[in-house]
SEDRENKOL-824790 format. One record per residue: x, y, z of N, C-alpha, C, O, CB in turn. Coordinates in steps of 0.02 Angstrom, whole numbers, padded with zeros to 5 digits, always signed. Glycine has a CB too. Layout:
BEGIN
XYZXYZXYZXYZXYZ...
//
This chain:
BEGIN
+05225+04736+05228+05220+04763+05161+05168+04723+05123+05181+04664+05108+05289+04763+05125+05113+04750+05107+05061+04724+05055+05097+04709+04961+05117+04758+04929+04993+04797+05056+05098+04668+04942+05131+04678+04899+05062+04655+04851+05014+04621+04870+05205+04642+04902+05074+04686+04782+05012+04680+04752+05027+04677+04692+05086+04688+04681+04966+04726+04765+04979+04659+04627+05013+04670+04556+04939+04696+04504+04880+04690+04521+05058+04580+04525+04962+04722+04446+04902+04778+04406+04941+04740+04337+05000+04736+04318+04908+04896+04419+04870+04714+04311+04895+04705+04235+04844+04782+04191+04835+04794+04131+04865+04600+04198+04827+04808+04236+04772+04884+04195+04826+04914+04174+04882+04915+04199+04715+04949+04250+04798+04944+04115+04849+05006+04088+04866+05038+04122+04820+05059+04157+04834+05049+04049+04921+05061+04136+04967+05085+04192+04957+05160+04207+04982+05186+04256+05043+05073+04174+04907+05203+04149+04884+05268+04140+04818+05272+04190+04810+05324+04223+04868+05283+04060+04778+05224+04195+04702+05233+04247+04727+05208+04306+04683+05238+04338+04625+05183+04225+04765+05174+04360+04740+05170+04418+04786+05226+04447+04841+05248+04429+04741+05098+04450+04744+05241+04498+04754+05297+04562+04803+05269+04589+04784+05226+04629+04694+05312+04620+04893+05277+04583+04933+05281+04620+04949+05325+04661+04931+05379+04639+04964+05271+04600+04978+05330+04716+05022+05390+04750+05090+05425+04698+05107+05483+04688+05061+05352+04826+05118+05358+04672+05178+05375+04632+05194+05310+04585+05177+05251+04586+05242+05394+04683+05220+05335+04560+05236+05294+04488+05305+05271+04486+05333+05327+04488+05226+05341+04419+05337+05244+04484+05429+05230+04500+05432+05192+04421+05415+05134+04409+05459+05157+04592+05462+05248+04367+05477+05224+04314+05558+05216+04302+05600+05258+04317+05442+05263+04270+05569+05152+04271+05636+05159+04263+05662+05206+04169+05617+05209+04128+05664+05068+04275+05703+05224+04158+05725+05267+04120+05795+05261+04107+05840+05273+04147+05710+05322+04143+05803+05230+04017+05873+05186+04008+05915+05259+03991+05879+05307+03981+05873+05111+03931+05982+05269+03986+06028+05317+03988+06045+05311+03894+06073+05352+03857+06098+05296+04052+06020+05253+03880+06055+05233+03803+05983+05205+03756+05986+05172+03704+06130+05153+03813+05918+05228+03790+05851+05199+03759+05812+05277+03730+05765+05299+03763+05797+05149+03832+05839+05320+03658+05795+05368+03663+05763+05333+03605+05786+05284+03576+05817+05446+03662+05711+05364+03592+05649+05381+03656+05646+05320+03686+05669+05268+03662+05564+05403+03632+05602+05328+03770+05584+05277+03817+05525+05220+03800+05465+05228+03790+05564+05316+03876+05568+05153+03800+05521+05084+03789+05479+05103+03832+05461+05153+03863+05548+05007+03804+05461+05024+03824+05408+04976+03878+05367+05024+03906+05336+05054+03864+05447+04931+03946+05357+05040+03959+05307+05083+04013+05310+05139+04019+05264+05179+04011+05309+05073+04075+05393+05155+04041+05390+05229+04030+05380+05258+03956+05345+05309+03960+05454+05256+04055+05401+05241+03886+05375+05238+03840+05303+05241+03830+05285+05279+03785+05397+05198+03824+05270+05219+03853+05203+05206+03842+05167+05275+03897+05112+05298+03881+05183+05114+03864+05190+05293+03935+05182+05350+03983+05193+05398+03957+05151+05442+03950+05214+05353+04036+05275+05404+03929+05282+05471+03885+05244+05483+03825+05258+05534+03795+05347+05478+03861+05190+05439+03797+05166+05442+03746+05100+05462+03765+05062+05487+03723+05175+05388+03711+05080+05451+03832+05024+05459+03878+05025+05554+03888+04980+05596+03894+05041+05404+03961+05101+05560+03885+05099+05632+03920+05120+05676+03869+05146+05731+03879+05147+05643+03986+05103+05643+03799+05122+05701+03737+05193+05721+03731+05217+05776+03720+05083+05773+03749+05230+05646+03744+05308+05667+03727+05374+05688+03781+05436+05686+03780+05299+05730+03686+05310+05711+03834+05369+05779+03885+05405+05726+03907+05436+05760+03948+05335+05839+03967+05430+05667+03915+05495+05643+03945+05546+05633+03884+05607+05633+03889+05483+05569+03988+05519+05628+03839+05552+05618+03789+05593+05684+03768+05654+05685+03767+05508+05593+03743+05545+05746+03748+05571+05801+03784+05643+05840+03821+05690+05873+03800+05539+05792+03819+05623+05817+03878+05685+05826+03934+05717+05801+03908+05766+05835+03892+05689+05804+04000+05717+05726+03884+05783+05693+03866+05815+05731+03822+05867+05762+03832+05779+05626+03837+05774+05730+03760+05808+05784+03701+05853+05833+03728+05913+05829+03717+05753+05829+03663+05819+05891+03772+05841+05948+03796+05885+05934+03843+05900+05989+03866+05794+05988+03817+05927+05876+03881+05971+05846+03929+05932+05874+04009+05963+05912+04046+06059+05876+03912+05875+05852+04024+05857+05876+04070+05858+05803+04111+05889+05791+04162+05798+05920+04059+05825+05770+04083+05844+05684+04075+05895+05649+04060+05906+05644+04000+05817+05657+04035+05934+05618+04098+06001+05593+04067+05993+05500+04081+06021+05460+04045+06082+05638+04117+05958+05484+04127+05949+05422+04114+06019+05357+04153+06034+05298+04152+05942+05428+04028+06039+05418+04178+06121+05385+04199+06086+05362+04290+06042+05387+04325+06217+05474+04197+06139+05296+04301+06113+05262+04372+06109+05324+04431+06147+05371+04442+06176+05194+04402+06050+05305+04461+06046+05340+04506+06006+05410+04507+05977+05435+04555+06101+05343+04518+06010+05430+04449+05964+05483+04443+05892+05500+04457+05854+05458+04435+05966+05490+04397+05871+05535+04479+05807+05547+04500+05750+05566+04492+05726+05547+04545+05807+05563+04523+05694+05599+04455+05668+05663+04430+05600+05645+04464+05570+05592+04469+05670+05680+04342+05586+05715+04489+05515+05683+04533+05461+05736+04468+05473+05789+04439+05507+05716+04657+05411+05697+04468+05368+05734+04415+05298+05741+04457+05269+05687+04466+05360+05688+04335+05267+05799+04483+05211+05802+04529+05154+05802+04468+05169+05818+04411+05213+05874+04585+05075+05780+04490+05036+05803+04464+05038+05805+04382+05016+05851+04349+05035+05853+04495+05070+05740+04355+05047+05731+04266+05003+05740+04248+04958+05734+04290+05046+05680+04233+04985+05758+04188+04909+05756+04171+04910+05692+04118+04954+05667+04083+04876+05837+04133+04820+05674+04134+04840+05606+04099+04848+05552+04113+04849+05504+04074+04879+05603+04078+04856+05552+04179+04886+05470+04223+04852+05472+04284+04858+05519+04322+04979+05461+04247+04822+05430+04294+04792+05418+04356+04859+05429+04430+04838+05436+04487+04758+05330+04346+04919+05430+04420+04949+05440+04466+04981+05492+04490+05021+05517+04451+04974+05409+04464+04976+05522+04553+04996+05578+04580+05045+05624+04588+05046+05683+04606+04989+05571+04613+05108+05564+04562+05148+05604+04551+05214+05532+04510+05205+05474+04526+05163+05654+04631+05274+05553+04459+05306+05514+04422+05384+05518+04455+05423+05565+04463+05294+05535+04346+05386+05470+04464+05474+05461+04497+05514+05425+04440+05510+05365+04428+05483+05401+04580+05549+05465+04409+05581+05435+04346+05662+05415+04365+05701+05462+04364+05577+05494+04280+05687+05351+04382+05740+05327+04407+05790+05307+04339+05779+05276+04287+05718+05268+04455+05841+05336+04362+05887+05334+04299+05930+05256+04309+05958+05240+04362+05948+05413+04298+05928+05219+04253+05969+05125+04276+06034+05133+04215+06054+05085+04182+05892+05019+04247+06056+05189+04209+06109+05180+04144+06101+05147+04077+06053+05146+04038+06160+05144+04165+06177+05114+04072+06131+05101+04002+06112+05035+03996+06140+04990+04028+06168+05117+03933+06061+05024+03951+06022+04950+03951+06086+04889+03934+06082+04843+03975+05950+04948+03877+06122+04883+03901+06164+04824+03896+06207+04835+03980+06254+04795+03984+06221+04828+03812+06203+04859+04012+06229+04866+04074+06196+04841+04154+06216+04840+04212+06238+04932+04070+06136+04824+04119+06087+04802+04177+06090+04727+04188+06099+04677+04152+06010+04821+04160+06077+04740+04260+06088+04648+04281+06021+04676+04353+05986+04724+04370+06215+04607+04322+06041+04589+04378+06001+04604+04432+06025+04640+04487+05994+04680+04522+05977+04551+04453+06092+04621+04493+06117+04671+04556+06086+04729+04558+06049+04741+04606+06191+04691+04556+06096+04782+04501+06083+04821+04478+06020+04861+04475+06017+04922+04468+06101+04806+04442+05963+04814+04483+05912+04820+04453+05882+04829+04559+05858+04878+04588+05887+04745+04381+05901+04753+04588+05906+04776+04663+05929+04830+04693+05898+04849+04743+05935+04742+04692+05986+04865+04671+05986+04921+04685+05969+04993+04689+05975+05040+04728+06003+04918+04680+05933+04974+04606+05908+05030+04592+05818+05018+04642+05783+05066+04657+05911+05039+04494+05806+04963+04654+05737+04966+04687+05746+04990+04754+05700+05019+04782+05700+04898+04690+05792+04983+04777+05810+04997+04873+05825+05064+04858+05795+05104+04895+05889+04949+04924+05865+05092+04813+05849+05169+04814+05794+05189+04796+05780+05244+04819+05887+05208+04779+05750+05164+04759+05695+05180+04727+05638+05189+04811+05604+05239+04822+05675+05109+04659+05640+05149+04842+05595+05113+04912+05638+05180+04961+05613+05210+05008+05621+04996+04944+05686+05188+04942+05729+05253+05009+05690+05303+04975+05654+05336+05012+05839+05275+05011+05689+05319+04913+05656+05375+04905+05596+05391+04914+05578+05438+04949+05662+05391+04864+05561+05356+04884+05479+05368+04907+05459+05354+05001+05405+05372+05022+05425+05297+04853+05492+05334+05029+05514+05336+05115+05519+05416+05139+05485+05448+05179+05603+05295+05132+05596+05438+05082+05593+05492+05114+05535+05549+05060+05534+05604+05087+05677+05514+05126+05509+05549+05022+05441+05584+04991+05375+05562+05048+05316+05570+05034+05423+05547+04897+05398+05533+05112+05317+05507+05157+05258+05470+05136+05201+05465+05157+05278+05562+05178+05301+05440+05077+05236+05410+05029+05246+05327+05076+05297+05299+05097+05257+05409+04910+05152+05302+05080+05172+05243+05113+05164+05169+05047+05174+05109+05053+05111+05237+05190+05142+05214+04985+05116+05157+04924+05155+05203+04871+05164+05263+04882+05012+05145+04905+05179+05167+04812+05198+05161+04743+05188+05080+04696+05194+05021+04711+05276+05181+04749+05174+05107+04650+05193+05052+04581+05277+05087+04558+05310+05139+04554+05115+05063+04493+05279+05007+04546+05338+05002+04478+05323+04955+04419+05276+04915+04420+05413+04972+04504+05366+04964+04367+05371+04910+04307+05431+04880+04318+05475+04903+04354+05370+04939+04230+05433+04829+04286+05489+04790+04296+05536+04825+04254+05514+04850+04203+05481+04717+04280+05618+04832+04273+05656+04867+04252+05675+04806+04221+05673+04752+04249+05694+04912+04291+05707+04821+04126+05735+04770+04113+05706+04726+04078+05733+04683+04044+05753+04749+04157+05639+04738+04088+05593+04660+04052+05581+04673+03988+05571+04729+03963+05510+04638+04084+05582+04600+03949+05592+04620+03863+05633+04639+03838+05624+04650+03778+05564+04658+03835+05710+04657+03872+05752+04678+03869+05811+04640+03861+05819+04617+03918+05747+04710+03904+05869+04613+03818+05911+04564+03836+05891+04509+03864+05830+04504+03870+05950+04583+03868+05928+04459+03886+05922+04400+03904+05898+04422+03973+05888+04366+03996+05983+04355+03896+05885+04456+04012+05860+04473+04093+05802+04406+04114+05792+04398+04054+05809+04568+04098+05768+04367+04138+05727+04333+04161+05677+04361+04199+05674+04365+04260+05753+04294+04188+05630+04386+04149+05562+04414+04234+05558+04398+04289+05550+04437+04337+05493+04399+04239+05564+04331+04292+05534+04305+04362+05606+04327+04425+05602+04329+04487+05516+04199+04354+05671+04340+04378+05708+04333+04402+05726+04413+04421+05773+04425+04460+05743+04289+04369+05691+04462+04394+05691+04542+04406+05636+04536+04443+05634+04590+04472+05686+04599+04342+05596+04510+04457+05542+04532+04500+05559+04522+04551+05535+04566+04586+05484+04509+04495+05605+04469+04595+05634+04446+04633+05684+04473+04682+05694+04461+04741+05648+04413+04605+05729+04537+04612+05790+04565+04626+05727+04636+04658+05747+04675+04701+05861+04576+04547+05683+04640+04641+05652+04721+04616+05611+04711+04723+05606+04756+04766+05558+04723+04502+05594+04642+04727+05554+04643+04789+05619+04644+04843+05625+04687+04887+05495+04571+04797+05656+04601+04834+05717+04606+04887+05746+04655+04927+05756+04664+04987+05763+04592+04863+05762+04694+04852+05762+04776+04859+05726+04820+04919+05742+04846+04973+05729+04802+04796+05658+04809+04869+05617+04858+04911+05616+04816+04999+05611+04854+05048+05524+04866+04866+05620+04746+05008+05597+04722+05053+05683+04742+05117+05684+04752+05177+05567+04636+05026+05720+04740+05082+05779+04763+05121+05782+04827+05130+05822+04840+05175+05837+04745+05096+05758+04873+05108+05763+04942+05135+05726+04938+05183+05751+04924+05237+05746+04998+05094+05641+04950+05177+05612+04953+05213+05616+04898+05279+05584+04920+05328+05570+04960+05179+05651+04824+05293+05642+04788+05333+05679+04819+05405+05655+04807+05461+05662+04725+05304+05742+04861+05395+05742+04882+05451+05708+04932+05507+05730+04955+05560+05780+04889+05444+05648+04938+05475+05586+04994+05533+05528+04943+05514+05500+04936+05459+05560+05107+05503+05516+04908+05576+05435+04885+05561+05373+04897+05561+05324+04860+05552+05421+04853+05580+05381+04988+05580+05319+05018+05569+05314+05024+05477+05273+04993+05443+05318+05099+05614+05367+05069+05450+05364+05062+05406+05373+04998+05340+05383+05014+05282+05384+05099+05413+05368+04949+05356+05360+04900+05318+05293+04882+05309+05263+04856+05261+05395+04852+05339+05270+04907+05384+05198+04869+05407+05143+04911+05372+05084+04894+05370+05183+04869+05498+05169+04971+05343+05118+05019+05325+05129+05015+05250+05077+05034+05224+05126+05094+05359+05178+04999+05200+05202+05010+05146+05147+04961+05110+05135+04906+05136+05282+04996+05141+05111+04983+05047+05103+04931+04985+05121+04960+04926+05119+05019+04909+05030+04904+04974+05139+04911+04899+05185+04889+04839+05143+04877+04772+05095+04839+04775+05225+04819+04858+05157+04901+04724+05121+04863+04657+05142+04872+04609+05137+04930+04588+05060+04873+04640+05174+04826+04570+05211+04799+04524+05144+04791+04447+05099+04753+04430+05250+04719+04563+05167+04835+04431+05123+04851+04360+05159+04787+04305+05220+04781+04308+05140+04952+04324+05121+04746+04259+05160+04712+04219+05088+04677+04163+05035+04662+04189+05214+04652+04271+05097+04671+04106+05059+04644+04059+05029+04573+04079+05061+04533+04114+05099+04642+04000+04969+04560+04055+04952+04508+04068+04982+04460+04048+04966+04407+04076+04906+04503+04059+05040+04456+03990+05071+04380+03961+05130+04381+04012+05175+04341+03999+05103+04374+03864+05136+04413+04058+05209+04397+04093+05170+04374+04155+05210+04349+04195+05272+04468+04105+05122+04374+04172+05096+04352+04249+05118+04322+04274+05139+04341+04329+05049+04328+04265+05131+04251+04253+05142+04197+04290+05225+04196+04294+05257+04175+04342+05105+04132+04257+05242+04212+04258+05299+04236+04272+05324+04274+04309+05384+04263+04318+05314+04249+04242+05298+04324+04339+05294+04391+04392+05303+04356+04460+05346+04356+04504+05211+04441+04390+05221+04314+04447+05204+04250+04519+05268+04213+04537+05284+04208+04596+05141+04177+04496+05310+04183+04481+05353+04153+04495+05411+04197+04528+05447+04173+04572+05365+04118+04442+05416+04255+04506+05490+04284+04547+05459+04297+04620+05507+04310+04656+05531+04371+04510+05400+04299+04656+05369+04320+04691+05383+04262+04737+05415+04264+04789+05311+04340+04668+05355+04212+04710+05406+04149+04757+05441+04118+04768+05428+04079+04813+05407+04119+04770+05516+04114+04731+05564+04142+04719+05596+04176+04794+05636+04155+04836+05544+04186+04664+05548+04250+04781+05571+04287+04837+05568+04263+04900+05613+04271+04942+05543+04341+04838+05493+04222+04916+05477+04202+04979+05514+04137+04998+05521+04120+05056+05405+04195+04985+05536+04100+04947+05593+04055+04961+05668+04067+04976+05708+04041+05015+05594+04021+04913+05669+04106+04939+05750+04150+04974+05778+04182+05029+05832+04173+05057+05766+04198+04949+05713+04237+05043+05721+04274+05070+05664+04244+05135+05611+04214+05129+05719+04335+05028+05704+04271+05199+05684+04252+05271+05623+04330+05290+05636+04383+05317+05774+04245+05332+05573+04309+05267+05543+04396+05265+05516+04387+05337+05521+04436+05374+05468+04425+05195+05501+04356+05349+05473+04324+05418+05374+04354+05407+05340+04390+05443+05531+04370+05510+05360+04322+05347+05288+04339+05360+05275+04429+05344+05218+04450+05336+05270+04315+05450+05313+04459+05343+05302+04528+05349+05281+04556+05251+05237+04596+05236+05389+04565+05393+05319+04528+05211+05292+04536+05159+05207+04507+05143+05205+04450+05167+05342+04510+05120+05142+04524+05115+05095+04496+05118+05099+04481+05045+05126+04519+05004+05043+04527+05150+05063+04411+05026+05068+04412+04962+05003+04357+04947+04998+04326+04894+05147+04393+04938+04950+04352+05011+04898+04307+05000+04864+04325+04964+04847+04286+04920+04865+04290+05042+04832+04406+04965+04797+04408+04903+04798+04397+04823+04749+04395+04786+04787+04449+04907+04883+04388+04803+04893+04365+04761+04901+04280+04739+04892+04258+04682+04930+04398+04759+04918+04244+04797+04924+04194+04813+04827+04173+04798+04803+04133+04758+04967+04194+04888+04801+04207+04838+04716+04184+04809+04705+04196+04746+04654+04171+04722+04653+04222+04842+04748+04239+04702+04701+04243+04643+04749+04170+04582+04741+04155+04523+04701+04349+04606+04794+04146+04636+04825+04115+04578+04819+04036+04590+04835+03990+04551+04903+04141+04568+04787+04032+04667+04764+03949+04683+04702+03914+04653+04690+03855+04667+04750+03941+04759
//
């Protein structure tokens, strides 16, 4: 798994898919997806209004072909409600997030950090829960791990903070080399 990170506005780069998280108790949508629905003239905000969107764990909404966003298509993941989020939580919602775009044949997505700016949560410490995730779904097929990249969209004042859940991860977790993370590792030596 290439794992990678984008401080660009999250509207210009060419993704395959977009994996936004979407609070059950946040109308209208903060942080990213917020800033997306504002990108797309409202329409998630929208749905929500109209209950097409409910925002509750687990939920799904695949959005093909936005206009407006460099990315191909919007996976809007429902995490309940925001005083309800932890990391467990947040890991879970990424390993379903990583099962789904698996089973959509997609071999690349971005996410935002679910959670960040949000309550007491720790970035470094969601970035951590958010790679685990993805790195435990995918670790049991090593074709597909081997083909997957990853990119974690996040503002430039949280970087080093991002870096830090990133190793973190590689200290915890026994990835055996299979996660790549040198190119980031070069831009931060």
């Amino acid at each position: 798994m290439q794992l990678i990170l984008s401080t660009e506005s999250p509207d210009v780069p060419k993704h395959k898919c977009l994996a936004l998280g979407v609070f059950a108790d946040e109308k209208p949508p903060r942080g990213l997806c917020g800033f997306i629905d504002w990108r797309l003239n409202g329409m998630i905000s929208r749905e929500i209004k109209q209950g097409r969107i409910c925002g509750e764990f687990e939920e799904k909404i695949v959005i093909p072909f936005p206009l407006r966003i460099g990315s191909e298509m919007l996976l809007l993941f429902g995490l309940g409600n925001i005083s309800d989020i932890n990391y467990d939580k947040i890991y879970n919602a990424t390993y379903l997030i990583a099962q789904a775009v698996d089973g959509m044949s997609l071999n690349s997505f971005a996410f935002d950090l679910y959670g960040e700016d949000r309550g007491s949560l720790i970035t470094a410490n969601i970035m951590e829960a958010m790679v685990t995730g993805i790195f435990d779904f995918l670790s049991s097929d090593i074709e597909k791990i081997s083909k997957m990249t990853v990119c974690a969209v996040t503002s430039p004042a949280h970087l080093q903070e991002v870096y830090l859940g990133i190793k973190q991860f590689k200290a915890n977790v026994n990835d055996k080399g299979s996660v790549d993370v040198s190119e980031l590792e070069n831009s931060f030596a």
